[in-house]
KOLMARSE-849044 format. One record per residue: x negated, y negated, z negated of N, C-alpha, C in turn; residue in one letter. Coordinates in steps of 0.1 Angstrom, whole numbers. Layout:
PT     n_u     n_v     n_w    ca_u    ca_v    ca_w     c_u     c_v     c_w   r
PT       X       Y       Z       X       Y       Z       X       Y       Z   A
...
END
This chain:
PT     n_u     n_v     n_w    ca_u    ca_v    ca_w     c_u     c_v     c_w   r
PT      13      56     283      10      70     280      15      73     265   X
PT      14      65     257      15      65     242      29      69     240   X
PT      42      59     250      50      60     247      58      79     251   X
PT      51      81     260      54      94     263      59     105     255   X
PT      42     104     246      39     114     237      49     115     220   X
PT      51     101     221      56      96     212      72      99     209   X
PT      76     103     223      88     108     226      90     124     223   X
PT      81     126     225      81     142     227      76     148     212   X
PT      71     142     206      72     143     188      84     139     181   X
PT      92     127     185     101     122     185     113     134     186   X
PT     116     143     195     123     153     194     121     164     191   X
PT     109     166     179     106     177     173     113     168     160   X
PT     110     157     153     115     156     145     133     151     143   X
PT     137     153     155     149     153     154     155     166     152   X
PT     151     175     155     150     192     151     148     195     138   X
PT     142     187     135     140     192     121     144     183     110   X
PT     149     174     113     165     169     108     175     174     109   X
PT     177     184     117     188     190     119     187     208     113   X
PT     175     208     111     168     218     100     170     213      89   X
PT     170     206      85     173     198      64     186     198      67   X
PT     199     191      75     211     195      75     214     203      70   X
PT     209     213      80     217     231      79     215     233      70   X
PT     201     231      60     199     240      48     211     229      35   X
PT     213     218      37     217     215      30     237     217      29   X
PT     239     221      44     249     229      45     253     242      36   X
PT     238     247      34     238     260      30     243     260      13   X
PT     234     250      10     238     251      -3     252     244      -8   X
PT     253     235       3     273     231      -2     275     245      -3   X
PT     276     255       9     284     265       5     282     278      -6   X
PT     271     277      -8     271     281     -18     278     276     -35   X
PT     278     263     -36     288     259     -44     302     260     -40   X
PT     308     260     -28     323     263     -28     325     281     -29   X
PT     313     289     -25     315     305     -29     315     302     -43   X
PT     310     297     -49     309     298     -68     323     293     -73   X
PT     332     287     -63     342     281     -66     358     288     -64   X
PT     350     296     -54     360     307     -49     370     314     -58   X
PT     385     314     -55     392     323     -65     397     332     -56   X
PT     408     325     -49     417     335     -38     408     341     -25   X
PT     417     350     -23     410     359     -12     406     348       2   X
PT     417     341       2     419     332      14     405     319      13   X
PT     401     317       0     387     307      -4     374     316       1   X
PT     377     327      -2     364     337       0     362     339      20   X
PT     374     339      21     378     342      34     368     334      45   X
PT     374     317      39     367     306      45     353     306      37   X
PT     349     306      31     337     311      29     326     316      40   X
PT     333     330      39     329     338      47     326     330      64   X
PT     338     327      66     339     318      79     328     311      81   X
PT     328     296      72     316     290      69     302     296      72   X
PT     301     308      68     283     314      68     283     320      80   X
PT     293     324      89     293     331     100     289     320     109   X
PT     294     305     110     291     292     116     280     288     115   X
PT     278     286     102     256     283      96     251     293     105   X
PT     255     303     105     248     314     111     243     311     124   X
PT     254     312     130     254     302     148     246     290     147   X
PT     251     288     139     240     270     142     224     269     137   X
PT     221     282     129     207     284     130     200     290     143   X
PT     208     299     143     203     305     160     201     299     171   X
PT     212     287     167     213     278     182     200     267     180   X
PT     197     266     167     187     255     167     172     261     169   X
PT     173     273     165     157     279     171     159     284     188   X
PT     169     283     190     169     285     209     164     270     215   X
PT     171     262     208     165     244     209     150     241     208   X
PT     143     245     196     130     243     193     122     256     201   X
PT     125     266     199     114     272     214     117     268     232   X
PT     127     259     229     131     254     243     117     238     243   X
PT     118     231     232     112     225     230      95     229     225   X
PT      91     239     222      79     240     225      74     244     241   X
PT      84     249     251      80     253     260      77     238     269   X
PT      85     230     265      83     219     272      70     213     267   X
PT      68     215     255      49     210     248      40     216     256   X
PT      42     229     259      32     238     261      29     231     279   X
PT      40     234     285      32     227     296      38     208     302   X
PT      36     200     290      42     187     290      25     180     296   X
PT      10     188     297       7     179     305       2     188     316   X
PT      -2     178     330      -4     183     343     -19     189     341   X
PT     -21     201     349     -34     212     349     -45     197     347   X
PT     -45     190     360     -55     185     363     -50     171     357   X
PT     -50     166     343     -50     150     336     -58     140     342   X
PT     -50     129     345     -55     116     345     -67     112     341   X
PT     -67     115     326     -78     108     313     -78     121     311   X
PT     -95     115     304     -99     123     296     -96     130     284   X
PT     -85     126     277     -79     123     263     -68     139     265   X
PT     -62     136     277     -52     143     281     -59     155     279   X
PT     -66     163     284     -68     174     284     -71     179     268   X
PT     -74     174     260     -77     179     241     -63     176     238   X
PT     -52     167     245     -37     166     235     -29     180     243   X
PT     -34     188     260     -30     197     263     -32     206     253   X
PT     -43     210     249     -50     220     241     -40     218     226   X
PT     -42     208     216     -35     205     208     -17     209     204   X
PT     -15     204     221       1     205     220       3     223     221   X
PT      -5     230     230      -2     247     233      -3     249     215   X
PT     -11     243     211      -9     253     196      -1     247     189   X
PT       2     234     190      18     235     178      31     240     187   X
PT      28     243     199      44     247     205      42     267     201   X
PT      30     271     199      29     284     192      31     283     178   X
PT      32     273     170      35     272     156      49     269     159   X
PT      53     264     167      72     265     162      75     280     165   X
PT      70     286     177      78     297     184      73     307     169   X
PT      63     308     166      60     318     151      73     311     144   X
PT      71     303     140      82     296     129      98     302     133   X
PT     100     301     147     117     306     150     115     320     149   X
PT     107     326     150     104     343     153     107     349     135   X
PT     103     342     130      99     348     112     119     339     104   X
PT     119     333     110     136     326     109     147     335     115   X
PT     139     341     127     152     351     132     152     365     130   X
PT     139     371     122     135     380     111     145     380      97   X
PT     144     368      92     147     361      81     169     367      80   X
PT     168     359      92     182     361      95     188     377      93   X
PT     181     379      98     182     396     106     186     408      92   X
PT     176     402      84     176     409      72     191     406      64   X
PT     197     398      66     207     387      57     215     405      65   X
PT     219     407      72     230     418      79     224     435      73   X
PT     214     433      66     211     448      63     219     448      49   X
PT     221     463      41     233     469      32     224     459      20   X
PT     213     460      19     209     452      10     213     437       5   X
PT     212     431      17     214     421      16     234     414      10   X
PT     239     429      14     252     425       7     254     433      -6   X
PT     239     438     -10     250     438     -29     249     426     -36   X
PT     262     431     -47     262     416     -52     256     413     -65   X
PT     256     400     -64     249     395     -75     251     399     -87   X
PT     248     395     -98     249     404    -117     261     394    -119   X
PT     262     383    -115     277     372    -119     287     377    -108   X
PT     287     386     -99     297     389     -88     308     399     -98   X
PT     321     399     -95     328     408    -105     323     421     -92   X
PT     327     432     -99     323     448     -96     338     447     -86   X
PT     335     456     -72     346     460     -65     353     475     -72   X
PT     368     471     -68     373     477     -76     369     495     -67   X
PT     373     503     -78     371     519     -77     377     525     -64   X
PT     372     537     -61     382     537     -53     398     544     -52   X
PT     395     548     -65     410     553     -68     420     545     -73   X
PT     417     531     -75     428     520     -79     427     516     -65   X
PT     419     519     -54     421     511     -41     429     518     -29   X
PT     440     509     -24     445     514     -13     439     518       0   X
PT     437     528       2     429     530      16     432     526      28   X
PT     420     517      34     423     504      43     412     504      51   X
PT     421     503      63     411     507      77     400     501      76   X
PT     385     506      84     373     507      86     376     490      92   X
PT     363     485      87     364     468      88     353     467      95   X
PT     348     455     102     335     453     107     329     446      97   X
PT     314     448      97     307     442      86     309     428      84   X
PT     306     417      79     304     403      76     294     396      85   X
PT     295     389      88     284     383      98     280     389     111   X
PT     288     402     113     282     411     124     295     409     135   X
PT     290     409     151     306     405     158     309     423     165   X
PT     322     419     164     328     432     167     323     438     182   X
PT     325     453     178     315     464     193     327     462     208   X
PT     340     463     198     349     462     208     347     449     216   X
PT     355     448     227     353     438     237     359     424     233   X
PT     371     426     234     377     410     229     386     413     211   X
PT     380     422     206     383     424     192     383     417     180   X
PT     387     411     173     380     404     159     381     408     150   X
PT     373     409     139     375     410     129     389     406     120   X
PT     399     409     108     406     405     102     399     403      94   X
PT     405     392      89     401     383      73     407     390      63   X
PT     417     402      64     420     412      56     417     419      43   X
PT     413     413      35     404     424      28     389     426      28   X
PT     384     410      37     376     413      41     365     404      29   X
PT     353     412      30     345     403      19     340     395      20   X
PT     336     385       5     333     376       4     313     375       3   X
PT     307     368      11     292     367      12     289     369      -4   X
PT     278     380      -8     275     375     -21     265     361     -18   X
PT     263     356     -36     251     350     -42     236     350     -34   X
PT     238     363     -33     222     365     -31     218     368     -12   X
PT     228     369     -10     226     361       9     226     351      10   X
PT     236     341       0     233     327       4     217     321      -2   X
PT     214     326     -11     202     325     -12     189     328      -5   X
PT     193     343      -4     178     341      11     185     334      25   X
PT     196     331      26     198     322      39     188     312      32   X
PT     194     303      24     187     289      19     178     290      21   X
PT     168     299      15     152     302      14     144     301      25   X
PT     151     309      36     148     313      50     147     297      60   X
PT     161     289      55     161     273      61     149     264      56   X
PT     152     268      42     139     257      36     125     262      41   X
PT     117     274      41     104     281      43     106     274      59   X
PT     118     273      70     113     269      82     110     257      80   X
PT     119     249      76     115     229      73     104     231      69   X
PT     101     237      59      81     233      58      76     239      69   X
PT      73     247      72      65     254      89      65     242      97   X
PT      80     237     102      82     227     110      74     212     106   X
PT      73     208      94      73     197      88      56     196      89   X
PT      50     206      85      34     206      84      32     203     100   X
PT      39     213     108      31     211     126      38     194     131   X
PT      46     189     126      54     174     128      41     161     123   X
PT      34     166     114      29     161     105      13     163     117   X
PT       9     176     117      -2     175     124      -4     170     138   X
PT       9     169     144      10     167     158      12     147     158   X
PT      14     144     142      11     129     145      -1     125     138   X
PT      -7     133     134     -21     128     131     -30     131     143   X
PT     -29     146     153     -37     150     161     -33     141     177   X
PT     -16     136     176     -17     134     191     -13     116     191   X
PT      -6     113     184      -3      96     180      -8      92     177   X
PT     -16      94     165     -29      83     162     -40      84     170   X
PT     -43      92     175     -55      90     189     -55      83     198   X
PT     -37      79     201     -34      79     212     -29      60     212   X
PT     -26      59     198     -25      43     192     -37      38     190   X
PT     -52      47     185     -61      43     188     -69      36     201   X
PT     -63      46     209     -71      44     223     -64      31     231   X
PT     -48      27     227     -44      13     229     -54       2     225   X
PT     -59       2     212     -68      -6     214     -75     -13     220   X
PT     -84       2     226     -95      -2     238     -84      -7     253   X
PT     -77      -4     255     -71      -3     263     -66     -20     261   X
PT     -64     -24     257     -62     -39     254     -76     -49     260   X
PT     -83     -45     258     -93     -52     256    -101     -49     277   X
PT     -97     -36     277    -100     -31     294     -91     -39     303   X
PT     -77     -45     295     -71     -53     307     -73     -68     302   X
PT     -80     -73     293     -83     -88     293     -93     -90     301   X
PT    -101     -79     302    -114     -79     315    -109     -82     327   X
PT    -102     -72     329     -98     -70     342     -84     -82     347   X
PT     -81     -89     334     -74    -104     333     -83    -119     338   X
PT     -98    -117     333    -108    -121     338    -114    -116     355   X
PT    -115    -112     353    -118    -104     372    -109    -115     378   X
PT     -94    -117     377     -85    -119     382     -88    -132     385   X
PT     -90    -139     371     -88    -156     372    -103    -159     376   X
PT    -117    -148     377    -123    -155     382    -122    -153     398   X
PT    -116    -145     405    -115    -147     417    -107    -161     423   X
PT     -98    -158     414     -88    -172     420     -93    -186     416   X
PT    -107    -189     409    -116    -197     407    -127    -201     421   X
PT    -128    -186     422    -134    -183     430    -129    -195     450   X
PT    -116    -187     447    -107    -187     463    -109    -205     464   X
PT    -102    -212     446    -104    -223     449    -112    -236     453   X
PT    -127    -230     450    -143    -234     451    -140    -236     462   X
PT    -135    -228     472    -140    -225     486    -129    -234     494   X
PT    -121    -240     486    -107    -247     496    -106    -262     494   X
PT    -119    -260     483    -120    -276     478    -131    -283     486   X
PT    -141    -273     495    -154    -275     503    -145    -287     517   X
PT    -133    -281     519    -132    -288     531    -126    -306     528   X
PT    -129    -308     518    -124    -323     510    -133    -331     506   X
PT    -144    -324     505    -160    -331     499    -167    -338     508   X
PT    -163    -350     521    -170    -355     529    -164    -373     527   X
PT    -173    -378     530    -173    -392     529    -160    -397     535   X
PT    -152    -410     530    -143    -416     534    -128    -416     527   X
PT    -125    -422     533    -108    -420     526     -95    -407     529   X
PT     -93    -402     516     -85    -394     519     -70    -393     531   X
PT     -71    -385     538     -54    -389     545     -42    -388     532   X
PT     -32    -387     540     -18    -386     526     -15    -367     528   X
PT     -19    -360     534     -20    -346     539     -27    -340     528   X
PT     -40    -350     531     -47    -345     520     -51    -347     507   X
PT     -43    -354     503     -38    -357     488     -29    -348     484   X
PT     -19    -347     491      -8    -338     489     -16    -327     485   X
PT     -26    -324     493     -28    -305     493     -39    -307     478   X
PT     -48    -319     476     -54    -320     465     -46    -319     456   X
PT     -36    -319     451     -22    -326     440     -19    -307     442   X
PT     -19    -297     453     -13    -286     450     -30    -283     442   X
PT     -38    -282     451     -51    -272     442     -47    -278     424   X
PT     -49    -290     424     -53    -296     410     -35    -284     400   X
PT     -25    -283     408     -15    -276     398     -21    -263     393   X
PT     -25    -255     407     -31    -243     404     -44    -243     396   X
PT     -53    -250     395     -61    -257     385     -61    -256     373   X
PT     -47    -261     371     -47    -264     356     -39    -248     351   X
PT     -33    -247     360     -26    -227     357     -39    -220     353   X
PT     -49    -221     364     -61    -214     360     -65    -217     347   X
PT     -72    -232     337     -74    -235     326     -63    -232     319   X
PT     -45    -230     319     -41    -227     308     -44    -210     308   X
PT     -44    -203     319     -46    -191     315     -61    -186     309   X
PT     -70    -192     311     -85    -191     303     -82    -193     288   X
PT     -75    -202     287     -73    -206     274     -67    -194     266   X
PT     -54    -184     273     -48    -176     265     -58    -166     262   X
PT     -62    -164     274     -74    -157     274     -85    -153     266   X
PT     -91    -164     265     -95    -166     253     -91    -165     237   X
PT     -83    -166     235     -76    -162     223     -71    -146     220   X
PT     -70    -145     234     -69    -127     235     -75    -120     227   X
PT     -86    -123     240    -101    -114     234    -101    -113     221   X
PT    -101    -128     215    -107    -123     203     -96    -117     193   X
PT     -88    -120     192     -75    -113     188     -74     -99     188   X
PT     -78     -92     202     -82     -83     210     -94     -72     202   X
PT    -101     -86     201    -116     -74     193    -114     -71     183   X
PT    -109     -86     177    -106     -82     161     -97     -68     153   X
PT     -88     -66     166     -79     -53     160     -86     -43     166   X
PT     -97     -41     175    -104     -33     178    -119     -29     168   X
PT    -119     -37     159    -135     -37     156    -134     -25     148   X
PT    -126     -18     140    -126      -9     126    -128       3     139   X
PT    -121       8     150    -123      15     156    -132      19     165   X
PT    -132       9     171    -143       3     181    -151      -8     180   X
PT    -161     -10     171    -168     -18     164    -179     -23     179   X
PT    -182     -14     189    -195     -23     200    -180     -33     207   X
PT    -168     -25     211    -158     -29     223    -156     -43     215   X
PT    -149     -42     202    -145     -53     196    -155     -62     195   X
PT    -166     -66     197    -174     -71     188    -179     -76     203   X
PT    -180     -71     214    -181     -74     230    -172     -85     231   X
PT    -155     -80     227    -147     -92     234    -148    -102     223   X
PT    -147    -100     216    -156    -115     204    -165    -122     210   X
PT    -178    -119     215    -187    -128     220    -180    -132     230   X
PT    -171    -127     242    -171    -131     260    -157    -146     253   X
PT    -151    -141     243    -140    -150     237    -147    -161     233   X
PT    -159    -161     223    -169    -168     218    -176    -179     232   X
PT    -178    -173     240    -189    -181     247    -179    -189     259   X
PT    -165    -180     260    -156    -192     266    -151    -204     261   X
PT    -148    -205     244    -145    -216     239    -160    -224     238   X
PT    -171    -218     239    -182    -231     239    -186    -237     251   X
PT    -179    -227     264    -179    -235     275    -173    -247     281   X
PT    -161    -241     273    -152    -252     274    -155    -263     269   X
PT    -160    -265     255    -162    -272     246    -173    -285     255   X
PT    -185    -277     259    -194    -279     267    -193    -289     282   X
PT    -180    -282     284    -178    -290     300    -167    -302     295   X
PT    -159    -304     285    -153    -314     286    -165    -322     278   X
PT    -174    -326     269    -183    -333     264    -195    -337     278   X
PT    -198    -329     286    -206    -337     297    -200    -341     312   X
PT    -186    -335     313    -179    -340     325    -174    -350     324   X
PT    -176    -363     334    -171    -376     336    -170    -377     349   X
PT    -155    -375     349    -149    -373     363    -144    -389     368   X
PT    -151    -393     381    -147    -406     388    -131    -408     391   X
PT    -122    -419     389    -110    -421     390    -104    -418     401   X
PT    -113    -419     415    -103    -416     424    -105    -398     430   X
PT    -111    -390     415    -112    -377     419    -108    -369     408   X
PT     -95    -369     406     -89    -364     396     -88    -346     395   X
PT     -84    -346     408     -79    -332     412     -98    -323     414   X
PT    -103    -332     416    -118    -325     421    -127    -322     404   X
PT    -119    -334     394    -126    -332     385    -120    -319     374   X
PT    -106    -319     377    -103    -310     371    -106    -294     372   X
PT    -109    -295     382    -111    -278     393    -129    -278     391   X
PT    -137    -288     385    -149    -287     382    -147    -284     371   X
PT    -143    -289     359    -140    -280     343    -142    -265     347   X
PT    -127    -266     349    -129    -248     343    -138    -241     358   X
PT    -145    -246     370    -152    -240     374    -167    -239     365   X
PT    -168    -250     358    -182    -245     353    -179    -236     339   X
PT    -168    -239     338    -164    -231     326    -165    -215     329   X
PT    -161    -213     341    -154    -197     341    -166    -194     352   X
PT    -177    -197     363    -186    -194     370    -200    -205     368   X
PT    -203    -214     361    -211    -222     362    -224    -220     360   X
PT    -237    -223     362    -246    -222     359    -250    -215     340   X
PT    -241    -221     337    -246    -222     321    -242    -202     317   X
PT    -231    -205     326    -225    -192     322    -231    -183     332   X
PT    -239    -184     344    -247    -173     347    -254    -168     342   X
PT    -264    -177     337    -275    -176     327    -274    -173     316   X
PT    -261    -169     308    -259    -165     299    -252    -153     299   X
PT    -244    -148     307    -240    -134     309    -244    -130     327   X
PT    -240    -119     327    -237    -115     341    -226    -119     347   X
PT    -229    -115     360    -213    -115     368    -203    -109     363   X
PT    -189    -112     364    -181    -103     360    -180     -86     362   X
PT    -181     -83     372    -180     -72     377    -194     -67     371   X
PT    -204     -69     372    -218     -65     364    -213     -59     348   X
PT    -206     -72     343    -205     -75     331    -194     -60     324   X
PT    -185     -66     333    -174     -54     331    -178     -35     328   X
PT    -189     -35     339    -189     -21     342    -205     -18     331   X
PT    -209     -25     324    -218     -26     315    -209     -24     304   X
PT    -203     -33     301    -193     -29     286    -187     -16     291   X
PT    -176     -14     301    -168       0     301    -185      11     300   X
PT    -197      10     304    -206      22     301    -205      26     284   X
PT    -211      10     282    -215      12     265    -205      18     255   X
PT    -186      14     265    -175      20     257    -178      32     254   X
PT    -182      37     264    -179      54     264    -189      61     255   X
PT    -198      54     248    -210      57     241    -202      52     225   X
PT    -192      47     220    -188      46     211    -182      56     203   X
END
């Protein structure tokens, strides 16, 4: 589940990488308009901001495309409980981008009003109109032609002041922050909850890792009954003793990892989940003293190798010592998952 979510923040901040680009596009060109001499530099200039232009628009059609996928990224009716507060969560930062592209394409909007093209106090003055030859009606700068398949000439045509490229810049940078604060909240409010809850979640499948090996503890109790009668074994049944005693010892090494889990397990659980961690600590704890326990009082007869070894880890993982000291597993289990949920 983590990895999901983790995706899907994942391509907000790739957006907004591509938001620090553009603005840093913006200001290259602003240094090449400062550098501008001939008509034909101003020209490309001009070209240049008509392009930024495009590629801002295109990137807020991207990021409200991408909040609509936040807004409904989980199902009405969630799995977990968890899901339903990162639903709620995600609808409001995919409403903080869509404000964010709305006030960007405002931003934009203004860049095309008469204001926005006077020029700066370092711009030279256009010439009068009586030193100027009179030269057909042009389409604005930035604006695409009414006619159908028409273009604009580069003719005569002007160069972006100073102070468009500036509120362009302004307009890019004011969205990187907008963007960067809801990137920022959406990995405090939806990632770390969600790396949190791994924790527990670790520790729910070393249980349920236990369930497992006590059954097949269980299975093998019951297949070792038909071997426990007086006399000499056949060679049938040696063989099948020689299979139990493999599976045996599969069982004891997996107790063993097991045990190191847990506690491994709690330990990175305990800052967060101080009852959960502190649970698989002890169930980790009282398996290594069983252990400890049954190899110091088991003295297994020589011609019952296979019977002695499948008594280990039975008293280890079901034995008297360990009834009386915890519950059944399944008791045990659904006692800790109660008390989790009180954490």
């Amino acid at each position: 589940m983590e990895a999901k979510y983790s995706k899907l923040v994942g391509e907000l901040q790739d957006l907004i990488a591509q938001q620090k680009k553009l603005e840093e596009q913006i200001a290259a060109l602003k240094q090449q308009l400062a550098a501008a001499q001939s008509d034909a530099e101003k020209a490309a200039a001009q070209k240049k901001l008509d392009d930024l232009l495009a590629q801002q628009a295109a990137l807020n059609a991207k990021l409200n495309q991408l909040a609509d996928t936040m807004e409904n990224f989980v199902r009405d009716q969630p799995v977990y409980d968890i899901e339903a507060e990162l639903k709620k969560t995600l609808a409001e930062k995919a409403q903080e981008i869509r404000d964010s592209t709305k006030q960007n394409a405002e931003d934009l909007q203004k860049l095309a009003s008469p204001q926005s093209q006077t020029p700066s106090a370092d711009s030279p003055p256009p010439p009068s109109a009586e030193n100027q030859p009179a030269q057909p009606s042009q389409p604005s700068p930035s604006q695409p032609p009414q006619s159908g398949d028409a273009k604009p000439s580069t003719a005569g045509q002007q160069a972006p002041s100073q102070k468009m490229l500036d509120d362009f810049k302004q307009a890019a940078a004011e969205q990187l922050a907008r963007l960067g604060a809801t990137e920022q909240e959406a990995e405090q409010q939806i990632i770390q909850p969600l790396e949190d809850l791994s924790l527990m979640h670790e520790i729910i499948k070393d249980i349920n890792r236990f369930k497992d090996l006590y059954a097949a503890q269980q299975e093998l109790a019951k297949q070792t009954q038909a071997y426990k009668r007086p006399g000499p074994l056949s060679r049938e049944d040696q063989l099948a003793l020689k299979d139990l005693a493999a599976q045996q010892k599969n069982i004891g090494g997996a107790l063993d990892e097991l045990e190191q889990k847990l506690w491994e397990d709690g330990k990175a659980a305990m800052e967060k989940f101080p009852k959960a961690g502190q649970s698989a600590q002890d169930i980790a704890q009282k398996m290594g003293d069983l252990k400890f326990q049954t190899l110091a009082t088991n003295r297994p007869r020589p011609c019952w190798p296979a019977k002695a070894a499948m008594a280990r880890s039975s008293r280890r993982i079901c034995g008297a010592k360990w009834r009386n000291s915890f519950p059944k597993p399944a008791t045990r289990v659904a006692r800790w998952t109660t008390n989790s949920t009180n954490i």
